[in-house]
N, C-alpha and C positions, 0 to 999 in steps of 0.2 A: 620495496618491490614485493615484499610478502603477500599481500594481496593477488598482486598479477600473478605470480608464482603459482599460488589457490587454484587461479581460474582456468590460465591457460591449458591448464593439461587437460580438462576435458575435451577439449575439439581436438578435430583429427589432425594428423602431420603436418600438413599444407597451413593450413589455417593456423594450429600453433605457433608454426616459427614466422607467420607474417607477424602476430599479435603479442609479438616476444618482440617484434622488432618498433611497435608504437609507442613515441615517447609519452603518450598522454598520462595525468594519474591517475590509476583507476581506480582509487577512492573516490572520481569525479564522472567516474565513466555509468552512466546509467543502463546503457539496452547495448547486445551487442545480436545483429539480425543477421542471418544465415537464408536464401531461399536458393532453390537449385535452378544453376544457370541465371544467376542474380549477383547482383554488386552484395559484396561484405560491405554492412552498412555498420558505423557506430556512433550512438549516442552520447556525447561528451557535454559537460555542463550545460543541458537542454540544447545544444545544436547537435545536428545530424552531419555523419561525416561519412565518403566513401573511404575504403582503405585501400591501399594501394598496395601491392604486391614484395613492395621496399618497407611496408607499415608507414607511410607517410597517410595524414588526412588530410582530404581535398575536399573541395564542395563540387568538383569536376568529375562528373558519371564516369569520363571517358578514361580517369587514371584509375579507377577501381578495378580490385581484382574479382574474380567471375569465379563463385565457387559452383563446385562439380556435384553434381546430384551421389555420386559415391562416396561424396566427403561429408553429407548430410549421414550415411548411413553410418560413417565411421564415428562420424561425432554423437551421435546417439549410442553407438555402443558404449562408447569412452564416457558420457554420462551415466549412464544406467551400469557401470562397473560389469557391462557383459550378460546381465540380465536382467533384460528388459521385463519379460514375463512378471519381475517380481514389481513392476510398478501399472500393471494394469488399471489397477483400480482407478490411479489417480489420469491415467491417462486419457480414463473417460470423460474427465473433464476437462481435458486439452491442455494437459502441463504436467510437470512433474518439480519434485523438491530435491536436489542433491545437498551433499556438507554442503555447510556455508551460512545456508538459507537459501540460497539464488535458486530462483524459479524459470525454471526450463517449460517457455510456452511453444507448444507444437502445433503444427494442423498438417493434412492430409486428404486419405482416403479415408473414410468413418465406414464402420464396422455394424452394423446393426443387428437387433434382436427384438423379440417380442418386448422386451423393457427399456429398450433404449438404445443406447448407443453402448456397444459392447468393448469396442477398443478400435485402435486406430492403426492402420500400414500406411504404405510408401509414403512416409512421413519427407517430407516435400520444401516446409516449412518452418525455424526456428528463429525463437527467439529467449536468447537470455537474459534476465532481469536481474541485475544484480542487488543482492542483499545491501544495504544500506543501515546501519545503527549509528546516529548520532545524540549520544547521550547528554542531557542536557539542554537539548532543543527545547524542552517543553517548560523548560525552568519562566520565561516571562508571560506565560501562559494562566501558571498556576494559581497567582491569587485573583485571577480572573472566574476560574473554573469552581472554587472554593467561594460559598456565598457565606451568609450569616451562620453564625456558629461554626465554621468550620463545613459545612454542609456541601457536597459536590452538587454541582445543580446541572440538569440534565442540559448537556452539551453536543452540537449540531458544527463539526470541523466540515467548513467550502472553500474548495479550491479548485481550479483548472487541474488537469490532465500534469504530472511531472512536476507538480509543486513542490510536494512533500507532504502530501496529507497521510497517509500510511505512516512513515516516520516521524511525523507529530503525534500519533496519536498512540505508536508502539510507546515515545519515549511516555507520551500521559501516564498510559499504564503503569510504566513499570515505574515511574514516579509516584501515582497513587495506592499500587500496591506495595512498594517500600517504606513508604512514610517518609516525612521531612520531619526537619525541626519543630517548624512550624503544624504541621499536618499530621496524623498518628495513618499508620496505614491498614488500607481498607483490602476486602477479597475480591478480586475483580475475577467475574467471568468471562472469556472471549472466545467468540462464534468465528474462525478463524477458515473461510470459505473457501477462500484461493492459497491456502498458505501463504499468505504476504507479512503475516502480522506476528507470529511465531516463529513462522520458517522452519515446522515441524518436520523433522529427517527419522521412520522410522517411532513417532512416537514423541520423539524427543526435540523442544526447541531450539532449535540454531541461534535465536537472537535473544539478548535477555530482558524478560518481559513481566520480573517481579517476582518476589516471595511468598505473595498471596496471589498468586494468579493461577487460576485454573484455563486449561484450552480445550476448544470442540473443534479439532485440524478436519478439512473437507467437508465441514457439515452447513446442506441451505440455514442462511442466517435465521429465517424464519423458525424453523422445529430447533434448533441451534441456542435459538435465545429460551423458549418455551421447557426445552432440557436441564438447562442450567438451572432456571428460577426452581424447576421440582425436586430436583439432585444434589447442585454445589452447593447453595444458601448463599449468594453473590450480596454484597452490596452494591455493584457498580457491576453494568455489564455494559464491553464496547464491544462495537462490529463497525464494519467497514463498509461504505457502499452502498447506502441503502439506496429502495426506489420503488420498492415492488408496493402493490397492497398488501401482501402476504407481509412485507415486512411491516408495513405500517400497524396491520392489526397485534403483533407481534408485539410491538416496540410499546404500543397500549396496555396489554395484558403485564410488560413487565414495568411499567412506572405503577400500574393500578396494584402491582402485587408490593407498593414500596421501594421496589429496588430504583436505583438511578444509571443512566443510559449518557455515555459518552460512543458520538457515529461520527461518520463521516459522508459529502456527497460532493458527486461533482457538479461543479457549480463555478462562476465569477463574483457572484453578490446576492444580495439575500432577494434583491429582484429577480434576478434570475432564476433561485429556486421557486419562487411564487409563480412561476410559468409553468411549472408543471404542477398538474393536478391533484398528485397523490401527497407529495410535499407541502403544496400550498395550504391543505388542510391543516400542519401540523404547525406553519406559521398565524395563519389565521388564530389558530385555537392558541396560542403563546404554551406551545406545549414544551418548546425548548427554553429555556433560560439564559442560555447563553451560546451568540453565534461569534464562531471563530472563523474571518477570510483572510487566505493564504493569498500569497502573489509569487508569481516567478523573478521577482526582481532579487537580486542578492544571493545568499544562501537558501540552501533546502530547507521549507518548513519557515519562509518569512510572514509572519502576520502583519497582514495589511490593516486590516478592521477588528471589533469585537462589538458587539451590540447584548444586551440584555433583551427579555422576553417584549417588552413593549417596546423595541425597536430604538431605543438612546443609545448611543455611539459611546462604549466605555473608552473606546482606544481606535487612534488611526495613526498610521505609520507617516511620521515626521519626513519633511522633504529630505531633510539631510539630520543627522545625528545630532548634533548641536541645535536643533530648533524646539529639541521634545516633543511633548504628544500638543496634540491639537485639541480645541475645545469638543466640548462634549455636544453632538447632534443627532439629530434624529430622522427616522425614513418611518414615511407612514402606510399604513397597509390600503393598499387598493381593490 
């Protein structure tokens, strides 16, 4: 219950002792949503649950409990330890970081100024995402990601929405920044946008993400990745997310500088990335070496597929455990 214990004292009274009262494990609880004059919603092993006033989960709107627009304000003080002011910065990007790692995403009333978005009131809206480290995930990954010589080959993590691509790719890191047996370890850079990857509290990361690893916490991935390559001396830079042309031209500048590039996108299949335009450039051109797709089936961060640059099927996830991997095949570019 250590865990639960962590989390629940940030929301307010009301919402505490219902969430003291859910048997669920929250090692397993992914999102837990808060809107005003809205069902307390919770995210448990990828199903969505109303909460009921007892802490029981229901898939029945009608037994959930209706939190109060005052308990939105109280829960936001109880996050921000009473001052708020001191998270401005990040609140312009519509979230904040407490201990833990767990990312406090907000919306509201937005705040403007000649530069943008200044900060946010009657905060309306919340969602907690809870921090997630499962170390080890990335272990049948690795001699995939590691080509000849020992050599990391520029790696492309697709998955759906709540796979575990984040989580795949913290554990990469902080696997290839510590070295294995087999593997001697490398410095990894990470352009860490939304604090999801770090879970940086104040400077300092909540998750652990390596010996060699340097972090850019809130920074666009784009000027993010361009930083690092001038500054850290990275071998290996990961970011999360990609999609933009800014990141693409980005992601160019740092393979051309040398360095090697472990990402992530959301995605179902490497078809599916080839539908979008910005992406499809980087499969046409065999600019990745190695794609890794996740599936929601099982545990967080299950690999479904792995494909190398010319599109051959290194690996696909066996019906059932005892059948092993399946023969090696191939998708071709259209």
């Amino acid at each position: 219950m250590e865990r639960k214990d962590e989390l629940i004292h940030i929301f307010s009274k009301n919402v505490r002792e219902i969430l003291s009262r859910v048997a669920a494990d929250f090692e397993e609880v992914q999102e837990i949503r808060l809107r005003a004059a809205g069902p307390l919603l919770l995210v448990y092993r990828n199903e969505e649950y109303y909460v009921s006033q007892n802490g029981a989960l229901s898939k029945e709107r009608a037994d959930a409990y209706l939190v109060a627009k005052n308990e939105l304000k109280e829960t936001m003080e109880y996050m921000s330890n009473h001052s708020l002011y001191a998270f401005e910065e990040e609140m312009k990007q519509g979230f904040i970081t407490i201990p833990g790692g767990h990312r406090i995403g907000i919306a509201g009333k937005t705040i403007l100024d000649e530069s943008g978005i200044k900060t946010m009131k009657y905060i309306s809206f919340i969602n907690v995402r809870l921090s997630h480290q499962i170390k080890g995930c990335a272990l049948p990954v690795l001699p995939y990601v590691y080509g000849a010589g020992k050599e990391i080959c520029h790696t492309l993590i697709i998955s759906p929405p709540r796979c575990g691509k984040t989580t795949l790719l913290r554990d990469l890191i902080r696997q290839v920044s510590n070295g294995t047996k087999e593997y001697p370890g490398l410095t990894v850079g990470v352009v860490d946008e939304r604090s999801e990857i770090g879970a940086c509290y104040q400077g300092v990361p909540q998750n652990e993400i390596g010996i060699r690893t340097d972090i850019l916490d809130c920074c666009p991935k784009a000027k993010g990745m361009m930083m690092l390559i001038r500054t850290m001396s990275p071998r290996v830079i990961a970011v999360d997310e990609i999609g933009s042309r800014e990141d693409l031209e980005a992601m160019e500048y740092v393979m051309n500088c040398g360095c090697k590039l472990i990402a992530t996108v959301h995605g179902s299949s490497i078809d599916d990335i080839k539908q979008k335009p910005v992406l499809r450039k980087l499969v046409e051109e065999r600019v990745f070496e190695r794609y890794v797709v996740l599936n929601c089936r099982g545990r967080i961060g299950n690999i479904d597929q792995i494909y190398d640059s010319r599109g051959t099927q290194l690996y696909k996830a066996p019906l059932h455990p005892a059948e092993g991997r399946w023969d090696r095949q191939e998708w071709a570019y259209g």
